[in-house]
C-alpha positions in Angstrom: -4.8 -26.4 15.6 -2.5 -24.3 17.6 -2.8 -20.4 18.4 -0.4 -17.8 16.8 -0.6 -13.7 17.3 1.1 -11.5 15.0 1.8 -8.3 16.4 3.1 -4.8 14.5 4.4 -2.2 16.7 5.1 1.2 15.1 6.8 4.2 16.7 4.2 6.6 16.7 5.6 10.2 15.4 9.4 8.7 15.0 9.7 11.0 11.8 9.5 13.9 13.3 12.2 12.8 16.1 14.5 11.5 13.4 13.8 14.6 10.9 14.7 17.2 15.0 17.2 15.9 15.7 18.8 13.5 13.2 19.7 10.2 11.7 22.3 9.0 13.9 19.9 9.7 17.0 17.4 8.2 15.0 19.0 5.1 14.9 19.9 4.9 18.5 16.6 5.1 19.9 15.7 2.5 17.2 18.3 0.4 18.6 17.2 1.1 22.2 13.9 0.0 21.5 14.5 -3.2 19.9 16.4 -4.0 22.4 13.5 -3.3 25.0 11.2 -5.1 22.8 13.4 -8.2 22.7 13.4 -8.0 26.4 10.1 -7.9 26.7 9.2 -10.9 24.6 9.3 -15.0 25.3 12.0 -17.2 24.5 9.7 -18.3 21.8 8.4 -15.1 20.4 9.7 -14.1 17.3 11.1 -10.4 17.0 12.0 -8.6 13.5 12.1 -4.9 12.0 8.9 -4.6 9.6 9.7 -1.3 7.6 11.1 1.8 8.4 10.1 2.2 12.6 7.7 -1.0 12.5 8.4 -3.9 14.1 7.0 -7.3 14.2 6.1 -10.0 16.4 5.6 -13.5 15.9 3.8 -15.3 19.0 3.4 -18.9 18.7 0.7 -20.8 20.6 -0.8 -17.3 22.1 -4.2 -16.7 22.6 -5.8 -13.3 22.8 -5.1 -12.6 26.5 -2.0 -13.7 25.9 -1.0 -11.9 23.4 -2.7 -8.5 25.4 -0.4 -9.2 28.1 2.4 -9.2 25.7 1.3 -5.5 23.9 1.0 -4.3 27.2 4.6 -5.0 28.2 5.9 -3.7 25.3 4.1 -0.3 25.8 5.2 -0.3 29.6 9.2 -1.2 28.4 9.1 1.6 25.4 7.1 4.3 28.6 10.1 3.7 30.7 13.1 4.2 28.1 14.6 7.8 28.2 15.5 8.8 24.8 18.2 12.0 25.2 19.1 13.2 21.4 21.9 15.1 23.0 23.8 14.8 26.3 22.7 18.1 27.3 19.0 17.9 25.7 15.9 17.0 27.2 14.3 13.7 27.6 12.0 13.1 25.0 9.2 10.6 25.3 8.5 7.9 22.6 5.8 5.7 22.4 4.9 2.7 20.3 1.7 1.8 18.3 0.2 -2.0 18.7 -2.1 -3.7 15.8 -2.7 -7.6 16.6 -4.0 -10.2 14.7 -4.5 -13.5 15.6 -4.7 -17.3 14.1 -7.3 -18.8 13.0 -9.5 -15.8 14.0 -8.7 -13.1 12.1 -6.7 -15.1 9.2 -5.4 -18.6 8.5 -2.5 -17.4 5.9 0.4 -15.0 6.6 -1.2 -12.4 4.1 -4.3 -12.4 6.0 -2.8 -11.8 9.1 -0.7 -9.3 8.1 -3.1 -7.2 6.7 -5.5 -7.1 9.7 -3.0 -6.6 12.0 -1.7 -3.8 10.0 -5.1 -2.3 9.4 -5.7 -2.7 13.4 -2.5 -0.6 13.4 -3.3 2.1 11.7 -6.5 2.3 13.8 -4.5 2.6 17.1 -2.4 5.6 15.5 -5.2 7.2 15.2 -5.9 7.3 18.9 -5.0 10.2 21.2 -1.3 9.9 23.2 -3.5 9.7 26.1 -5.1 6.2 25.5 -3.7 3.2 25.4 -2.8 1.8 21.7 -3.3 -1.4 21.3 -6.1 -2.4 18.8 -6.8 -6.4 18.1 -8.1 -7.0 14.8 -11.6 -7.8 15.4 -12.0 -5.4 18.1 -16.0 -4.4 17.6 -16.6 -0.8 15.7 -12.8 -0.3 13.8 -12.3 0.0 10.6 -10.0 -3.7 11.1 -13.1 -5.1 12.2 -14.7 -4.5 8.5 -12.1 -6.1 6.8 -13.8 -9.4 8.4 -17.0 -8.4 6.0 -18.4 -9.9 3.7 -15.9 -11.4 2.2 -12.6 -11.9 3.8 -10.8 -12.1 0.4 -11.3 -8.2 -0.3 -10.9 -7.5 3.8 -7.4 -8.6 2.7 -7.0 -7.0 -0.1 -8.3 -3.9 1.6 -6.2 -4.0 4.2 -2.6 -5.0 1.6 -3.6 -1.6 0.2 -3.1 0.0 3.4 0.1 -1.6 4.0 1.5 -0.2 0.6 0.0 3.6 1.4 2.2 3.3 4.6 5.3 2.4 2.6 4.1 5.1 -0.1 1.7 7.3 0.3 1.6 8.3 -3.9 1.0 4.7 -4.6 -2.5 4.9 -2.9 -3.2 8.5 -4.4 -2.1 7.5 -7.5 -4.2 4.2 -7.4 -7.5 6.1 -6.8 -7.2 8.3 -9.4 -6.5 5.9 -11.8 -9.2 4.0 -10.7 -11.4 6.8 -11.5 -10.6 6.9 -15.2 -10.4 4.0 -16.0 -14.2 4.0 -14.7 -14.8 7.1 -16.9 -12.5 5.8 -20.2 -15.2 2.0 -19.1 -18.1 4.3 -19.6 -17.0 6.2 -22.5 -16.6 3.1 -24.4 -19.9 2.0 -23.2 -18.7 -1.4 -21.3 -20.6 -3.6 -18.9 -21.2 -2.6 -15.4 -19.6 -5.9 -14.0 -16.5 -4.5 -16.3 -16.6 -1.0 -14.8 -16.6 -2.7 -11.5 -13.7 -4.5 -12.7 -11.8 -1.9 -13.8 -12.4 0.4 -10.5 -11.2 -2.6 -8.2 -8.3 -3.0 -10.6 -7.2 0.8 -10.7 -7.3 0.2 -6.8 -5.3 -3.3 -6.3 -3.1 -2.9 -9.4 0.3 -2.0 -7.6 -0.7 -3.9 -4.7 2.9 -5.8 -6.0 4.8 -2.8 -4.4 4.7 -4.3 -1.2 7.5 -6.6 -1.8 9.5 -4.0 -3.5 12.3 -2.3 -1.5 11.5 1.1 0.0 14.8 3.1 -1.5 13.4 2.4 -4.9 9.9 3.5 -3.9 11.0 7.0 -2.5 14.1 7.8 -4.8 14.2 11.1 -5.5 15.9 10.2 -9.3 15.5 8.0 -12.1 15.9 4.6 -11.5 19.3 2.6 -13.1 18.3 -0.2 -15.2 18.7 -2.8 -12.7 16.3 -0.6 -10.2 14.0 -1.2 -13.5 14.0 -4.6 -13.5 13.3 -4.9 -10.0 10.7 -2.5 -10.3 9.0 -4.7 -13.0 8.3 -7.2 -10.5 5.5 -5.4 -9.2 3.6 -6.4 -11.5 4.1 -10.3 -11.3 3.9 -9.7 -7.7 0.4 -8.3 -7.7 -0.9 -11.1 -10.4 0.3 -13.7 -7.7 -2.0 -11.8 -5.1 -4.8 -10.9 -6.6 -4.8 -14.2 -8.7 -5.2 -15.6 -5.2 -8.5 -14.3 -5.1 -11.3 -16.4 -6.5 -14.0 -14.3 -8.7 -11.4 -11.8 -9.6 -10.5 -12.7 -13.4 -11.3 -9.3 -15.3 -9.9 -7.7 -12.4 -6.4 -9.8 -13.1 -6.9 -9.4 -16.4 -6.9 -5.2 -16.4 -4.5 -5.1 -13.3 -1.5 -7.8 -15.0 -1.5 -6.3 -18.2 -1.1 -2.5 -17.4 2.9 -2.4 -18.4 1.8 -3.6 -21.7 2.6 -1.8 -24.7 0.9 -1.7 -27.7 3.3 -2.3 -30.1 4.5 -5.4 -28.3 7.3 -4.0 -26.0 5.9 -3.8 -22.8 6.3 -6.0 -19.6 5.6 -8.5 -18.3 4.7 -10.6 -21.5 5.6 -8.2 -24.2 1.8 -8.7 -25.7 0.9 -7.0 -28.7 -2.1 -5.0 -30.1 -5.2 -7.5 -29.0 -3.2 -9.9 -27.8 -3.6 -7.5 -24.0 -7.1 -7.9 -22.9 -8.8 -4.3 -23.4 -9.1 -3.5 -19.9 -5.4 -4.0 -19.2 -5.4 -1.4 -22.6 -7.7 0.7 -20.8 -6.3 0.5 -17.2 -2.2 1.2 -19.4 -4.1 4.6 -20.3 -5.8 5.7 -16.9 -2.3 4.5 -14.9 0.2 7.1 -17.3 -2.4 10.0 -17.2 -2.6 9.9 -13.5 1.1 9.3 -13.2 2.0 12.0 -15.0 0.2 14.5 -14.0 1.0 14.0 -10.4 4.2 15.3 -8.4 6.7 12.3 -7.8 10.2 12.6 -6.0 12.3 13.4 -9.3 9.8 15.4 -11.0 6.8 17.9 -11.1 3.2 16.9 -12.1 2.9 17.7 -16.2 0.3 20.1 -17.3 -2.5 18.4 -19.0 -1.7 20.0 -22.2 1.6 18.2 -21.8 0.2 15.0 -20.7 -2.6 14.8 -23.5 0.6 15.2 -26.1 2.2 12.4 -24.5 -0.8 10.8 -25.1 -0.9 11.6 -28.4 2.8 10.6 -29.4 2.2 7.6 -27.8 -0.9 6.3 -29.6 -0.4 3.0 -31.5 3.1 2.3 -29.7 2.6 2.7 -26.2 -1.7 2.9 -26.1 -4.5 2.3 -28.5 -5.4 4.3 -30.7 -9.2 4.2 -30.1 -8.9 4.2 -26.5 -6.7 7.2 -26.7 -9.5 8.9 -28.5 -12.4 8.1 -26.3 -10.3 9.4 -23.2 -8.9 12.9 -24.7 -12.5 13.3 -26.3 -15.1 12.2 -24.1 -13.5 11.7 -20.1 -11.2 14.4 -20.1 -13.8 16.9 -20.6 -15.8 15.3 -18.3 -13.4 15.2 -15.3 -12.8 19.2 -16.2 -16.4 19.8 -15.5 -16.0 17.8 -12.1 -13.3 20.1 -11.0 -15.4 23.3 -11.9 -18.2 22.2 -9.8 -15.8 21.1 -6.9 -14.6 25.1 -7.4 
């Protein structure tokens, strides 16, 4: 078969240039760089924006050096721009980010690729100013080198969880936290420890769908109109059709597919009903509100836990279970309080 790179280039620190000196600067070294970048690629490279100050490369029938030669020449076009916010300011120096991936090597589907090249990414933005960024996928002793083991299912999975922390950092937050109660609310009602394991990979993955869901909605700083809803909604049909992509992964699809469903039937996606929704989608629907409501989001502050146990409570038997309500106010609660006092 033939060779294909993938390459994602990020602006390194391009927030705090657009938040100086503004959006309409912003947007003209954007320009400027795509433009460099387009230059600097093939006639048969493919060039697009990937989020916010990411952009994307598509290399058919490139091998690694190839596709080295390539990251290189980018880095050398973006070192020789001269970005000037103002006509009378300063130059100020911008310089890009390079994760690469490559087919069949790293990944054989687009998801796979994606994902390690965004992981290798995120391992050259960690790297000093002074070194050069470019970080290939299976580059020996990164954290995108892990993703290849043991399995490369949950390597991708690992590294799609990534790629929706960098379009939202309270998704990823969010998802541990959750997964950590729904452990707790697992143990408290005394379940397996293949379910528990279940449940903690779910609480992880189970917005894993926001990746295909459009930034604006993800960062809006106020409620979302009805058809912002419905959009939202897809999440969840989003991260069934990943996750379900993974083999051995049934409970997990199970908790993480059903977490919008409510217990007196009007919930999404399937508007199931009572024990119609497998109980670890019941007891992931519990962890997910708790943590989502008593953390700060755009529109509003975190809840007090008094406040959020009463939500609980008024909710019980439309929105949650009854008897896994219980179990969490009574029996995890208390136990994540005495966590916090011995972290104090």
């Amino acid at each position: 078969g033939e060779s294909l790179a993938i390459i994602i280039a990020d602006v390194d620190d391009f927030k705090l240039y657009n938040d100086t000196y503004g959006h309409l600067a912003g947007d003209s070294a954007l320009k400027s760089i795509a433009e460099a970048l387009s230059r600097a690629c093939r006639p048969t490279d493919i060039i697009g924006r990937y989020g916010g100050d990411e952009f994307m490369l598509i290399l058919p029938n490139t091998n690694e050096g190839g596709a080295l030669k390539v990251a290189e020449r980018l880095l050398e076009r973006i070192a020789q721009l001269q970005f000037r916010p103002e006509p009378e300011a300063e130059i100020i120096p911008l310089h890009l980010a390079i994760g690469v991936a490559l087919y069949p090597d790293d990944g054989t589907t687009k998801e796979e690729l994606i994902a390690h090249a965004d992981a290798a990414l995120y391992e050259s933005k960690a790297r000093p100013v002074t070194e050069k960024k470019i970080t290939l996928a299976h580059e020996e002793g990164t954290d995108a080198e892990l993703l290849r083991y043991p399995t490369s299912a949950f390597g991708v999975l690992h590294g799609l969880v990534r790629t929706v922390d960098r379009k939202d950092h309270y998704t990823k937050r969010h998802s541990e936290r959750e997964a950590e109660y729904a452990v707790l609310l697992g143990q408290a009602l005394k379940l397996s420890s293949q379910s528990q394991r279940a449940l903690r990979i779910a609480g992880l993955l189970h917005d894993l769908g926001k990746i295909g869901i459009p930034d604006h909605l993800l960062r809006k700083p106020g409620p979302l109109t009805e058809t912002e809803r419905s959009v939202m909604r897809q999440h969840v049909l989003l991260t069934e059709r990943i996750v379900g992509g993974v083999p051995q992964l049934t409970d997990v699809l199970a908790a993480a597919a059903n977490h919008h469903e409510r217990y007196d039937g009007s919930g999404y996606p399937r508007g199931l009903k009572g024990e119609e929704i497998p109980l670890l989608g019941r007891i992931l629907a519990i962890a997910d509100a708790f943590s989502a409501m008593t953390m700060d989001r755009p529109y509003r502050k975190a809840l007090s836990w008094s406040t959020a146990v009463q939500e609980l409570r008024q909710n019980t038997g439309t929105q949650f279970d009854p008897a896994m309500v219980e179990a969490f106010i009574n029996e995890v609660l208390p136990q994540i309080d005495q966590e916090k006092a011995k972290a104090a």
